[in-house]
C-alpha positions in Angstrom: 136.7 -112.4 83.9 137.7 -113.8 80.6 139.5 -117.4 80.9 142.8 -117.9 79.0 141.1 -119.5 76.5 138.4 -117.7 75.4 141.1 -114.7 75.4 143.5 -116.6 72.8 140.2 -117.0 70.5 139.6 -113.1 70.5 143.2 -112.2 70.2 143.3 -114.5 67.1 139.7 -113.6 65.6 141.0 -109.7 65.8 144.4 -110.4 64.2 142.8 -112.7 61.5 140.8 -109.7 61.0 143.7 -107.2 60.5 145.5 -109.3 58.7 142.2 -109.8 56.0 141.8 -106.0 56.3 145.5 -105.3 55.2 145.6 -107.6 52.5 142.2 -106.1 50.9 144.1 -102.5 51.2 147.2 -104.1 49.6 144.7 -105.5 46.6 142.9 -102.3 46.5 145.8 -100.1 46.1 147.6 -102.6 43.0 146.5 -101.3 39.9 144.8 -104.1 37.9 146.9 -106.4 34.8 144.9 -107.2 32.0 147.6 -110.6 31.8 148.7 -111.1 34.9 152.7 -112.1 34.2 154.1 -115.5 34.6 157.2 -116.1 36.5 159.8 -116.9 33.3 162.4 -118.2 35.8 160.3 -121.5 36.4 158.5 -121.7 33.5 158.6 -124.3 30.9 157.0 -126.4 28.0 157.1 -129.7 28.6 156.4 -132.6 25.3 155.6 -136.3 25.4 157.4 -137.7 22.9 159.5 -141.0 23.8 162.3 -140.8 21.2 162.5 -137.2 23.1 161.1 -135.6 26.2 162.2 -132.1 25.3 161.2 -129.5 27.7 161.8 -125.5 26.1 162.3 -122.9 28.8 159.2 -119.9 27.7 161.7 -116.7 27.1 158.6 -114.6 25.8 154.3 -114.8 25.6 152.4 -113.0 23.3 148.6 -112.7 23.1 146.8 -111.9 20.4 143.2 -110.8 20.7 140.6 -110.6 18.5 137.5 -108.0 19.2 135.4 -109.5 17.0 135.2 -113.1 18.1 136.2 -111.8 21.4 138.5 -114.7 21.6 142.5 -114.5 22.5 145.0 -116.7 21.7 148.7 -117.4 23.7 151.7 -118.0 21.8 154.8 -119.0 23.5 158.1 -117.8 22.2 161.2 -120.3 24.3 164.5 -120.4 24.2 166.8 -120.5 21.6 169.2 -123.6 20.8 171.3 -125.3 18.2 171.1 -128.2 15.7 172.0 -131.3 17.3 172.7 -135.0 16.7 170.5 -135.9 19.8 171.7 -138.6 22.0 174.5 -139.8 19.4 177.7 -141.1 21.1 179.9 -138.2 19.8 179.9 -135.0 17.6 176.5 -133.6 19.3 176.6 -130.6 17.1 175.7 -130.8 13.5 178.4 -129.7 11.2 176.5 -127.4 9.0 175.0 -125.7 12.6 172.1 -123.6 12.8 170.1 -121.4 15.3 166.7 -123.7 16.6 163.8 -121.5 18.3 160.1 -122.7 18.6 156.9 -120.7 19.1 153.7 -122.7 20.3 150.3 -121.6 20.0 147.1 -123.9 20.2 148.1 -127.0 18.3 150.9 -126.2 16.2 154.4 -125.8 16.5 156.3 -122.5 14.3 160.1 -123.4 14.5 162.7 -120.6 13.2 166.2 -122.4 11.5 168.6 -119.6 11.0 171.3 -121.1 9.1 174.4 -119.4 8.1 172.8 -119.0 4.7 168.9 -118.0 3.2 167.0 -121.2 3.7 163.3 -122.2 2.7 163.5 -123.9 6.4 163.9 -120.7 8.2 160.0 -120.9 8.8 158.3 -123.8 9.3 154.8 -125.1 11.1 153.8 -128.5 12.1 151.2 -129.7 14.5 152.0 -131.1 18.1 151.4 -134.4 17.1 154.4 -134.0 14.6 156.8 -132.6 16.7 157.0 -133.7 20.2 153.6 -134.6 21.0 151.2 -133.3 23.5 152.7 -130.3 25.3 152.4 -130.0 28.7 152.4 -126.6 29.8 154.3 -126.0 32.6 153.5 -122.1 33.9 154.1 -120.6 36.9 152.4 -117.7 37.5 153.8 -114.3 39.4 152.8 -114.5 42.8 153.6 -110.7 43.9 153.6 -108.1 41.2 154.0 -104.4 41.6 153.4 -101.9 38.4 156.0 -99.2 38.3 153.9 -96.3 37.2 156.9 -94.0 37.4 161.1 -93.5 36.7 161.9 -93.5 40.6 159.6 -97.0 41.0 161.7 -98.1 37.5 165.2 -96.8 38.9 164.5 -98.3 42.5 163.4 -101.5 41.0 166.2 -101.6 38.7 168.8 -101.1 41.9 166.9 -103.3 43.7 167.4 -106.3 41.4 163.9 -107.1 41.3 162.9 -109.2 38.6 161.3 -107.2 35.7 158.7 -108.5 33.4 157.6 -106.0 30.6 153.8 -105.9 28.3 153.7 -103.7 25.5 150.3 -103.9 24.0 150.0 -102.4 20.0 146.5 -102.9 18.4 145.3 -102.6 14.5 142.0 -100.8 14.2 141.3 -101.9 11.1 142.1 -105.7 11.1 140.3 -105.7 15.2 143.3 -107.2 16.5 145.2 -106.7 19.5 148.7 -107.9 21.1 149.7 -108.2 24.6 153.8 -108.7 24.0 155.2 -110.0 27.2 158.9 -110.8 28.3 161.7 -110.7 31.0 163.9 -107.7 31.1 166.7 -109.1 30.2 168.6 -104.7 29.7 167.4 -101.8 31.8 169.2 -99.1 31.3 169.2 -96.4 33.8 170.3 -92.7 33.1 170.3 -91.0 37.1 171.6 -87.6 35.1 168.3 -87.6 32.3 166.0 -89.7 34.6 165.1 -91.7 32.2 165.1 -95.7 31.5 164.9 -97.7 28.3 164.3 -101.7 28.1 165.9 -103.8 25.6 164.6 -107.3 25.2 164.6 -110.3 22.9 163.6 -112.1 20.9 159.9 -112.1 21.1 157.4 -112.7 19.0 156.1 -109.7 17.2 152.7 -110.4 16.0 151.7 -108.7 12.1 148.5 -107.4 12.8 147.5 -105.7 9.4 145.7 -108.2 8.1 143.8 -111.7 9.6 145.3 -115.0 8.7 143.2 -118.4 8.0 146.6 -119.6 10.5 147.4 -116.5 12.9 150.5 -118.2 14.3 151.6 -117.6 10.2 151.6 -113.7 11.7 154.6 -114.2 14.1 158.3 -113.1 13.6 161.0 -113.0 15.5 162.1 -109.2 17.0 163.5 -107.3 19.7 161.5 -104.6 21.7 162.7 -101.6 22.8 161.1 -98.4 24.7 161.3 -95.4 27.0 158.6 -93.8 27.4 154.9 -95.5 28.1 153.1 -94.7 24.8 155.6 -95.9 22.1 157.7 -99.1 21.2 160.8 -99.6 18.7 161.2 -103.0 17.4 163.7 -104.9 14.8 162.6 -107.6 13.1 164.5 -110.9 12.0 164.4 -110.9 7.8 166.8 -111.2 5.2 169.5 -108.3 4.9 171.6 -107.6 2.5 175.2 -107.9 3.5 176.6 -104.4 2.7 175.9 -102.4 -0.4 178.7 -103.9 -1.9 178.1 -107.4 -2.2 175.0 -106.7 -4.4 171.6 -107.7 -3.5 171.9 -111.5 -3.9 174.4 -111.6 -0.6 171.8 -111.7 2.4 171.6 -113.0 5.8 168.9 -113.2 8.4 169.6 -110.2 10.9 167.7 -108.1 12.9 167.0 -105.2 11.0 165.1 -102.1 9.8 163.6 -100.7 12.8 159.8 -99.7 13.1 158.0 -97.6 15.3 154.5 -98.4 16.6 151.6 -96.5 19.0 151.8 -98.9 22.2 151.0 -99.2 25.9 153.9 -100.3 27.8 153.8 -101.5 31.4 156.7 -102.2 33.5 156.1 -104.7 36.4 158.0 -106.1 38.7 157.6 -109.2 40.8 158.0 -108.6 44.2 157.3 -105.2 46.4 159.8 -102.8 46.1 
């Protein structure tokens, strides 16, 4: 006769052993991510600075890899804010305001300024040490991600209010360089009657990859992504636009504007099961 004790070990040895069992099926049957996503609700960049702590919320990650050197780079897109007379007593917003929005990649810094009029600030690049100091990288990774492979996963994800992360990957053969695009889905659209979706997301940073730069964060512009289908992705880029045909050519703003088209792989995942 087994004693009560020697009974508890084997009942717990045997369930430890379903339990290992099921969670090797459950990482067998999860298709594999190239870049596992991060978890943009908690994820932030974090500087050292004294005159100012700032930390960025990351609203988009782009990779960029390059076959040759087999290397890969991370650039992180965060949130957008505006100018600001930080910690003044009054009038926190400058007067003559303007969009802020930084990228970081390795060691430098590439801040957008989209003021009301064209502006040789709109682009600028500046090492850590010139900005904020050290970043600290503050990234939490997903901890349970499901790839919808089809429109009823997408639809039932959608319903489900699932938090959706989207990658759409485009490559240049001739320059051997590669992008993973990452971001939040911040619009699904749905169509039950055609059974199809479409994401609409930005900005991000859409990576030039026609020709190699001596500083590939120079490669980066500002964009919004858009797709439908797994093989294809629509984006707009942020440039100078001409107001309307009628103010002439000298009358430009920055806007999002003349779509492109490129070959891509898209993934939709979501973080959680459905």
């Amino acid at each position: 006769m087994i004693n009560p004790t020697r009974r508890e070990a084997i009942q717990a040895a045997a369930a430890s052993v379903v339990t290992l069992a099921a969670a090797r099926a459950h990482a067998a049957e999860a298709p594999a991510v190239e870049m596992p996503p991060i978890d943009y609700g908690r994820s932030f960049i974090c500087s050292t600075a004294p005159f100012n702590a700032v930390r960025f919320w990351v609203e988009s990650r782009t990779r960029i890899i390059d076959s040759q050197s087999n290397t890969s780079t991370d650039y992180y897109q965060c949130a957008s804010c505006k100018s600001e007379n930080t910690f003044a007593e009054r009038d926190l917003f400058m007067k003559d305001n303007y969009d802020f929005l930084p990228i970081l990649g390795k060691d430098r810094w590439l801040v957008f300024r989209r003021t009301v009029r064209l502006s040789d600030r709109y682009r600028t690049i500046k090492t850590t040490a010139e900005m904020w100091g050290e970043p600290i990288l503050k990234l939490v990774d997903a901890q349970e991600v499901t790839v919808l492979d089809t429109w009823e996963q997408i639809r039932d994800a959608t319903a489900a209010a699932l938090p959706l992360v989207t990658q759409t990957e485009i490559a240049n053969a001739e320059s051997g360089l590669r992008a993973i695009i990452e971001c939040p889905t911040k619009t699904m659209n749905i169509s039950l009657e055609k059974g199809l979706y479409q994401v609409d997301t930005g900005p991000v940073a859409f990576p030039d990859l026609a020709s190699r730069r001596d500083l590939e964060i120079e490669c980066l512009s500002l964009a919004f992504v858009a797709f439908n289908a797994p093989d294809f992705a629509d984006f707009v880029i942020e440039q100078p636009t001409r107001v309307s045909e009628e103010t002439g050519p000298d009358c430009q703003v920055y806007h999002y504007s003349n779509p492109v088209s490129f070959a891509a792989k898209n993934r939709v995942l979501a973080l959680g099961r459905l």
